[in-house]
ZAZA-949710 format. One record per residue (C-alpha): residue in three letters; x, y, z. Coordinates in nm, 2 decimals. Layout:
R|resn|c1|c2|c3
R|Ala|X|Y|Z
...
END
This chain:
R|resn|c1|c2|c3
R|Unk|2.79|4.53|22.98
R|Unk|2.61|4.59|22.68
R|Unk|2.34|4.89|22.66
R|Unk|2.04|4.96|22.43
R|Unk|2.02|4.95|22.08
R|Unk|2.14|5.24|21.91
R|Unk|2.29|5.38|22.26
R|Unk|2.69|5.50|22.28
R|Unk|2.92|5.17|22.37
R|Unk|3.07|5.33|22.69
R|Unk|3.31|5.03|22.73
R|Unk|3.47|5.17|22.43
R|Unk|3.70|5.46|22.56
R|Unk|3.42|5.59|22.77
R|Unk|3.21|5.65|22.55
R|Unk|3.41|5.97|22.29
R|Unk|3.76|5.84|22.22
R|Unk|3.93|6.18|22.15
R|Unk|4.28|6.34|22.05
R|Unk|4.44|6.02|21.84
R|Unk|4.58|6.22|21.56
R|Unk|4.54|6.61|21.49
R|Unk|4.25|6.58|21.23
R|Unk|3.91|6.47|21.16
R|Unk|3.91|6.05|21.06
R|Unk|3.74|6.04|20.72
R|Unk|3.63|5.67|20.77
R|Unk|3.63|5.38|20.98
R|Unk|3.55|5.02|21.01
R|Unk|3.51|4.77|21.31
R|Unk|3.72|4.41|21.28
R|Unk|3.57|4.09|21.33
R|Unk|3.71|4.10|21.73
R|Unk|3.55|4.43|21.75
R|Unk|3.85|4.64|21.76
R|Unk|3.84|4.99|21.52
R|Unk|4.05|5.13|21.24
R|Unk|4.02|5.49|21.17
R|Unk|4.19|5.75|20.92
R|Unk|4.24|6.07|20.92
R|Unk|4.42|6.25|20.63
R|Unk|4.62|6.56|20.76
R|Unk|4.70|6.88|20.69
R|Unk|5.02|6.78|20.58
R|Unk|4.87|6.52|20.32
R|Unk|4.96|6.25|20.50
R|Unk|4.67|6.00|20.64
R|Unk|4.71|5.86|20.97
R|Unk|4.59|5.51|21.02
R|Unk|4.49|5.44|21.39
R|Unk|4.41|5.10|21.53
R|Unk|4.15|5.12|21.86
R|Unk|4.13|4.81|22.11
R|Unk|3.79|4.69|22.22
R|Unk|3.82|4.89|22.50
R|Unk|3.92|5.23|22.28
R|Unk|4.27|5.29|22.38
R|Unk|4.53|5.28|22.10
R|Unk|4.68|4.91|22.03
R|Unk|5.07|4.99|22.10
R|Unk|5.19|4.73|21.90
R|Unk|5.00|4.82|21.57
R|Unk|5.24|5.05|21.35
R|Unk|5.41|5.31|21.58
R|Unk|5.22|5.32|21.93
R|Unk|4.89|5.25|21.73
R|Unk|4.94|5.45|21.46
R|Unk|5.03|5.38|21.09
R|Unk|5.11|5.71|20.87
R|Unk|5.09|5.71|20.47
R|Unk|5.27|6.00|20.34
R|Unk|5.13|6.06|20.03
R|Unk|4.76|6.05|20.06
R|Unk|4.56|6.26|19.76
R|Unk|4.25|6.06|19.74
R|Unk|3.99|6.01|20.01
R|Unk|4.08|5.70|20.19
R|Unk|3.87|5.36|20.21
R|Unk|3.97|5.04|20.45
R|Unk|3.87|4.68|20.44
R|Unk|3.97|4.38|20.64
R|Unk|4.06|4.07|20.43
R|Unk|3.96|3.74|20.57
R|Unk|4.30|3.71|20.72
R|Unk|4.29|3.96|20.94
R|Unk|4.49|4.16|20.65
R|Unk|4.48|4.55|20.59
R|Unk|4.33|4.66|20.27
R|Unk|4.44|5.06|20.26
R|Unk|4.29|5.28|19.95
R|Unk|4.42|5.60|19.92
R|Unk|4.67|5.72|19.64
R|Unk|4.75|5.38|19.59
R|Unk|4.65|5.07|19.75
R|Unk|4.84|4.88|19.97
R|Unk|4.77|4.57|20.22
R|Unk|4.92|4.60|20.59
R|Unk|5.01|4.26|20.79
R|Unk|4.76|4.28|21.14
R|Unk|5.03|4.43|21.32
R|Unk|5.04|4.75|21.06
R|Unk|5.38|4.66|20.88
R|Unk|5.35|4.64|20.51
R|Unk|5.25|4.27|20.36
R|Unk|5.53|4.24|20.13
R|Unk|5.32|3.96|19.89
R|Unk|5.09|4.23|19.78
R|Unk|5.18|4.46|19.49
R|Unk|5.53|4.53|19.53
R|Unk|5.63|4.87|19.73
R|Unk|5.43|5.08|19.56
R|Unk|5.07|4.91|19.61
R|Unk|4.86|4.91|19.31
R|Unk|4.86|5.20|19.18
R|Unk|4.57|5.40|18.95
R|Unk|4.80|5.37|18.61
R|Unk|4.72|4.98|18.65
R|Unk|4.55|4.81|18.35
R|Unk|4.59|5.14|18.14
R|Unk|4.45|5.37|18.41
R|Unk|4.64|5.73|18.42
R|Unk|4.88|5.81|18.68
R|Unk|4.66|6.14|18.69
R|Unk|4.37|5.88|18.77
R|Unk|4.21|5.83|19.12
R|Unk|4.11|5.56|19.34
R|Unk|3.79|5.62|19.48
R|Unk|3.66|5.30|19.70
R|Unk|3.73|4.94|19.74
R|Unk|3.52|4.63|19.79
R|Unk|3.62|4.27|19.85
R|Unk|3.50|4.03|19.62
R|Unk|3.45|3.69|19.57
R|Unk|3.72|3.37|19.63
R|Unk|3.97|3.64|19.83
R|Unk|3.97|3.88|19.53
R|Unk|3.90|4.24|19.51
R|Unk|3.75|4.56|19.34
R|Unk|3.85|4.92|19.29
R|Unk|3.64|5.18|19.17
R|Unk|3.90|5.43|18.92
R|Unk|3.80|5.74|18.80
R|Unk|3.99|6.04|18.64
R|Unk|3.88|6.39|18.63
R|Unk|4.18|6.53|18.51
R|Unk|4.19|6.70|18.16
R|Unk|4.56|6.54|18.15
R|Unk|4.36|6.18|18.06
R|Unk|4.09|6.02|17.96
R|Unk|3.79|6.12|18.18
R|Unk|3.65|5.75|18.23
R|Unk|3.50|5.56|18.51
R|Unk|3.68|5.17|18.56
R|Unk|3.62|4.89|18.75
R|Unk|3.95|4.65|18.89
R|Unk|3.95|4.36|18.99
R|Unk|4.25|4.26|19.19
R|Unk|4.40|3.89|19.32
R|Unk|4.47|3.79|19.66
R|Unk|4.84|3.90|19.50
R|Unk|4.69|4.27|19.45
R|Unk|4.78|4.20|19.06
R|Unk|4.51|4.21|18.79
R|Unk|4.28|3.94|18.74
R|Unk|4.29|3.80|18.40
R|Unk|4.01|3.59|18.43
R|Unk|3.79|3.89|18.45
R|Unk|3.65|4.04|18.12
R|Unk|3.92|3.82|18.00
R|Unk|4.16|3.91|18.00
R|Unk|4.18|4.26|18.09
R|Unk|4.10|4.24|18.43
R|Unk|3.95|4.55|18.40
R|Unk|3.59|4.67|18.29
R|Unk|3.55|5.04|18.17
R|Unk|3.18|5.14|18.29
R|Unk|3.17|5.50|18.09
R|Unk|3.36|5.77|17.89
R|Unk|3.34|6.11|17.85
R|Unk|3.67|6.20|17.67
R|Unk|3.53|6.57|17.53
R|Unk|3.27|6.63|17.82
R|Unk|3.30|6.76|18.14
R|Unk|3.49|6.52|18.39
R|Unk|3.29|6.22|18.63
R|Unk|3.24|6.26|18.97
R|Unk|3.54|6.11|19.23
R|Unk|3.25|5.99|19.45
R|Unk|3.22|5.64|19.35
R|Unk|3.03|5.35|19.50
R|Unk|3.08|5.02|19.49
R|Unk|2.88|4.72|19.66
R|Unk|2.95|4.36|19.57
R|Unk|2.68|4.09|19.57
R|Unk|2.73|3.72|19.66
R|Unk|2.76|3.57|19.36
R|Unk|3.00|3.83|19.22
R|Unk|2.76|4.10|19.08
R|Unk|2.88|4.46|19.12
R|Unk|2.68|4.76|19.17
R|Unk|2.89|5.05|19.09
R|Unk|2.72|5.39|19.13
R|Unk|2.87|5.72|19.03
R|Unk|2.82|6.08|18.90
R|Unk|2.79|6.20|18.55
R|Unk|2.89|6.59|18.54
R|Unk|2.71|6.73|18.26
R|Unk|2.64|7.19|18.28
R|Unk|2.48|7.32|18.61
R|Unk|2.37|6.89|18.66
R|Unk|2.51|6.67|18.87
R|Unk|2.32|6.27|18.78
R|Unk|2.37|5.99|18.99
R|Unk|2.44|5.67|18.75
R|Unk|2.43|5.31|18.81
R|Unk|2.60|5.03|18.63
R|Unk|2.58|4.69|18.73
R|Unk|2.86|4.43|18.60
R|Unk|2.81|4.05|18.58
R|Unk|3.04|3.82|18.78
R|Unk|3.27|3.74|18.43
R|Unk|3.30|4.08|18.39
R|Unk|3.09|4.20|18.13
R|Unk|2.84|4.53|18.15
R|Unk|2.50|4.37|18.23
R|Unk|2.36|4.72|18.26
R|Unk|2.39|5.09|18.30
R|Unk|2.09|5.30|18.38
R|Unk|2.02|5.64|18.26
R|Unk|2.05|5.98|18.50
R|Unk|1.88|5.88|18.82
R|Unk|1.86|6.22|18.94
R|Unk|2.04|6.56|19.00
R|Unk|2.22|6.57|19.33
R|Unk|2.60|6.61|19.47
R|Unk|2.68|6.25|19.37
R|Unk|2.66|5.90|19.58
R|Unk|2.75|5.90|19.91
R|Unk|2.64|5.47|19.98
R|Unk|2.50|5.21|19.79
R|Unk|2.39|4.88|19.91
R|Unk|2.26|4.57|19.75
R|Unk|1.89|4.56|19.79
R|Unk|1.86|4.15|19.74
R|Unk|1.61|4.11|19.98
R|Unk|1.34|4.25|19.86
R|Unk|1.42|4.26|19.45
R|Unk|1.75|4.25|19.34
R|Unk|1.78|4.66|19.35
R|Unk|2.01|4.88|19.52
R|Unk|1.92|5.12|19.76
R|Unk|2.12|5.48|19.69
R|Unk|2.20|5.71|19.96
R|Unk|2.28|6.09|19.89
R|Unk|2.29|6.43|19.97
R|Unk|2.05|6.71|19.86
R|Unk|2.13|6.99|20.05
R|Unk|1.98|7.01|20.29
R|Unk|1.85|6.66|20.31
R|Unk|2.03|6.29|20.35
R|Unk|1.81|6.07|20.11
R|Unk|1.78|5.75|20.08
R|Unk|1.62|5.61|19.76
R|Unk|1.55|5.25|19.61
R|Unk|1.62|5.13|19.28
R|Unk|1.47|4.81|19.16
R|Unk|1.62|4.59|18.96
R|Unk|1.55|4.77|18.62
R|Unk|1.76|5.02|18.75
R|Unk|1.44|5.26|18.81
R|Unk|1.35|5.44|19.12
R|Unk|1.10|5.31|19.29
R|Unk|0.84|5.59|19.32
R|Unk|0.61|5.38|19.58
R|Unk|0.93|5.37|19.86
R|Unk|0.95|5.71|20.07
R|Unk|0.87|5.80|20.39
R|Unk|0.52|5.95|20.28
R|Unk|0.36|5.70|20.11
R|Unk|0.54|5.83|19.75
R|Unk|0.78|6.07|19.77
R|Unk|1.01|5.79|19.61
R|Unk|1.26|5.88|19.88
R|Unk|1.33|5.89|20.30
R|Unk|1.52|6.16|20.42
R|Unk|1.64|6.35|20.74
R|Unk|1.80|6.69|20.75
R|Unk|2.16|6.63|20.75
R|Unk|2.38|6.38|20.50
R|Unk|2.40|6.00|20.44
R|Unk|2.75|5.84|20.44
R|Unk|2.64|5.46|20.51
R|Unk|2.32|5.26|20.40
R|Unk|2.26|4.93|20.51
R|Unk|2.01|4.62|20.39
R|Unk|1.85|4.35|20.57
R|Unk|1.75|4.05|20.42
R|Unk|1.35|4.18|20.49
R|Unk|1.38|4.48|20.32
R|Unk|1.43|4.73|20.62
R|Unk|1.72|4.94|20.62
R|Unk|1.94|5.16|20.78
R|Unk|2.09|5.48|20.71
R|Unk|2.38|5.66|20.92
R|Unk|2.55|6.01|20.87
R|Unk|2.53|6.37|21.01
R|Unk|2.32|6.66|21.09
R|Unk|2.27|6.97|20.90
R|Unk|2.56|7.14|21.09
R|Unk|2.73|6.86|21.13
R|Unk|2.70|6.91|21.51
R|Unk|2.58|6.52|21.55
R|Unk|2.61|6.14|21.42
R|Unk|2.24|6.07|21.27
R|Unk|2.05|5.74|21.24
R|Unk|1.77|5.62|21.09
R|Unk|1.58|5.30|21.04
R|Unk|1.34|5.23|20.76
R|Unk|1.07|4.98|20.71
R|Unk|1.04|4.81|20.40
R|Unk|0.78|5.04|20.25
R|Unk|1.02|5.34|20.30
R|Unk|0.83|5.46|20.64
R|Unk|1.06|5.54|20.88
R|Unk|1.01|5.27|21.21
R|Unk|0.89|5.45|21.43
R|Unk|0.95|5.17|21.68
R|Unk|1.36|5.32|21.68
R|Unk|1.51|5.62|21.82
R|Unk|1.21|5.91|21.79
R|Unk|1.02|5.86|21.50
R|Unk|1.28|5.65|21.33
R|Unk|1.56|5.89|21.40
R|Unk|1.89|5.84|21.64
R|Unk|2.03|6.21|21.66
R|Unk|2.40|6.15|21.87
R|Unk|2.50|6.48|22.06
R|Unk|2.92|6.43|22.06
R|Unk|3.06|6.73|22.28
R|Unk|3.06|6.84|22.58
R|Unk|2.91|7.19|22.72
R|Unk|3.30|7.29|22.60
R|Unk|3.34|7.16|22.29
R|Unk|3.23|7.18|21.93
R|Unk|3.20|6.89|21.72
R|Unk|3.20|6.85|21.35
R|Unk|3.10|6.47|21.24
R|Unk|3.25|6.34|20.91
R|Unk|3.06|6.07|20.92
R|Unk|2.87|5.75|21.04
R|Unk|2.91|5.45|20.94
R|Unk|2.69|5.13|20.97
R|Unk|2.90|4.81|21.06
R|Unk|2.85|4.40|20.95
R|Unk|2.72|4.35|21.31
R|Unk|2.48|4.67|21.26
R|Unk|2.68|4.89|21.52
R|Unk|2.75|5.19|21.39
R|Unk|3.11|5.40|21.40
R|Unk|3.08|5.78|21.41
R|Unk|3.39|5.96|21.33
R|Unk|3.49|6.34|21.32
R|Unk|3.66|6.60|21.48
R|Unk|3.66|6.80|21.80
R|Unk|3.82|7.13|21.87
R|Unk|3.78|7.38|22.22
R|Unk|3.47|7.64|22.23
R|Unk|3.71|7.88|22.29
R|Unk|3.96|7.80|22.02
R|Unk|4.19|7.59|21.93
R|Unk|4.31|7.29|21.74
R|Unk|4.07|7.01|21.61
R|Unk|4.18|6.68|21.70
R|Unk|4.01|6.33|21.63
R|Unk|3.70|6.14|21.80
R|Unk|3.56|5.81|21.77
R|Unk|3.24|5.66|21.87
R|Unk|3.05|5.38|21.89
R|Unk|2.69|5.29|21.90
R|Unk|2.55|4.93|22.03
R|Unk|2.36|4.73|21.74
END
């Protein structure tokens, strides 16, 4: 039985799924049958893929008793779901898992894809993946390293995981920006994919003591349509969505300690210094950080993450104008307590879903002391 809006889904695992793996999950994502994949990268290095069943308990026939493990994990991990049910993993390299967690041998070789393709450096990182148009899809590259060139790239990748050569023909590849003698770009890359093939890729220029959020914005051939100047001076991107219902924009989530802000950018690329929560801030906020933003088709959006201590899963539900609506949570604000009177909880993140229920992932360790091990929850729509 379903409960409120915004209220913890306590047919999932009771309500706190704890103690899959021993480490926070970075990330998660819902399937279309509702069950959940979460990762967690571990002290070892290693991330630890776990696959939930709708009712939270660990689906025994996925991987090894629910769990897939990727040994060498150096970048922060992204997942997708293909429209076959197929595994899109993104961490050192990426690699495509069959549904029941055993590697899709049709994708990429062994290896996966790895951030030397198209001319990349094998010093390079992955930072996010998207799926794209006609079963293809994107990777955001960037490499901070003084061992290469310090660049920020755009993939795409066939149903095959090889380079698309149709795109900015016949590359496959689209270099947003350079810096070869500056300081290095940020790893934090976003990337958010529009119907018609248009890609929003957001991303941090490092520059002295500032830290400016970019955005470029590449045509569905491939080419650079556009690539605004500094947006402003923050910690990088933590979320970008496409803002097509109300102009053609983005909006831009970030952090600004101590703040989670949510920002719009309209179509020129500018911020929009009418939207914000009092009447022209130019921004909405809540004390605490954005990981997920999500658009509606009538402007209204909503924004997940964490509290300031990171004690809580946050979310928050704007009207078009940038007002919070007040008609959610208190004031437009969802704050999710996570442990119990004997526990301390540390959120990594939350994470706004297709279906608008959100995932909230993090660890959990004893008051007392102790080791942290992993939780999961999950909010009704």
């Amino acid at each position: 039985m379903r409960g409120p809006s915004g209220s913890i889904d306590m047919s999932f695992g009771g309500g706190v799924v704890k103690g899959a793996v021993n480490a926070a999950f970075d990330t998660a994502i819902a399937q279309p049958d509702r069950k959940v994949l979460a990762v967690a990268t571990a002290a070892d290095g290693a991330c630890r893929l776990a696959r939930f069943d709708e009712d939270g308990t660990l689906e025994p026939a996925f991987g090894v008793n629910g769990i897939v493990t990727f040994v060498d994990c150096t970048a922060t991990p992204h997942l997708l779901v293909d429209t076959s049910g197929r595994i899109l993993f993104q961490g050192t390299s990426i690699v495509r898992l069959l549904a029941d967690g055993k590697h899709d041998p049709s994708w990429a070789g062994d290896a996966g894809v790895l951030p030397s393709a198209g001319g990349g450096s094998a010093d390079g990182r992955f930072a996010e993946i998207a799926a794209g148009p006609s079963n293809t899809f994107f990777a955001a590259y960037t490499c901070a390293s003084a061992a290469c060139t310090r660049e920020i790239r755009l993939l795409r990748l066939t149903s095959e995981g090889t380079l698309d050569s149709t795109y900015n023909a016949p590359n496959g590849v689209r270099s947003i920006a350079q810096n070869p003698t500056g300081a290095a770009f940020s790893i934090g890359s976003r990337l958010v994919v529009a119907p018609d093939g248009r890609v929003g890729y957001a991303y941090r220029r490092v520059g002295g003591t500032d830290q400016p959020i970019a955005i470029a914005v590449v045509a569905p051939d491939g080419t650079l349509h556009t690539n605004s100047g500094d947006l402003n001076a923050t910690t990088g991107p933590s979320s970008l969505a496409m803002n097509d219902g109300v102009d053609g924009g983005f909006i831009l989530g970030f952090d600004s300690t101590p703040l989670g802000v949510v920002e719009r950018i309209d179509s020129a690329l500018a911020r929009d210094p009418a939207y914000g929560s009092d009447g022209g801030s130019s921004v909405a906020s809540f004390r605490g950080k954005v990981t997920t933003v999500h658009t509606r088709a009538d402007g209204t959006v909503i924004a997940a993450g964490a509290s300031e201590d990171r004690s809580s899963g946050v979310v928050m539900r704007l009207m078009p104008s940038g007002a919070r609506d007040v008609t959610f949570g208190t004031g437009g604000l969802l704050t999710v307590d996570i442990a119990a009177a004997d526990e301390v909880a540390t959120v990594t993140g939350s994470f706004v879903q297709r279906d608008e229920s959100v995932i909230i992932v993090g660890s959990l360790r004893p008051s007392a002391g102790g080791d942290a091990k992993s939780f999961v929850v999950r909010l009704w729509q």
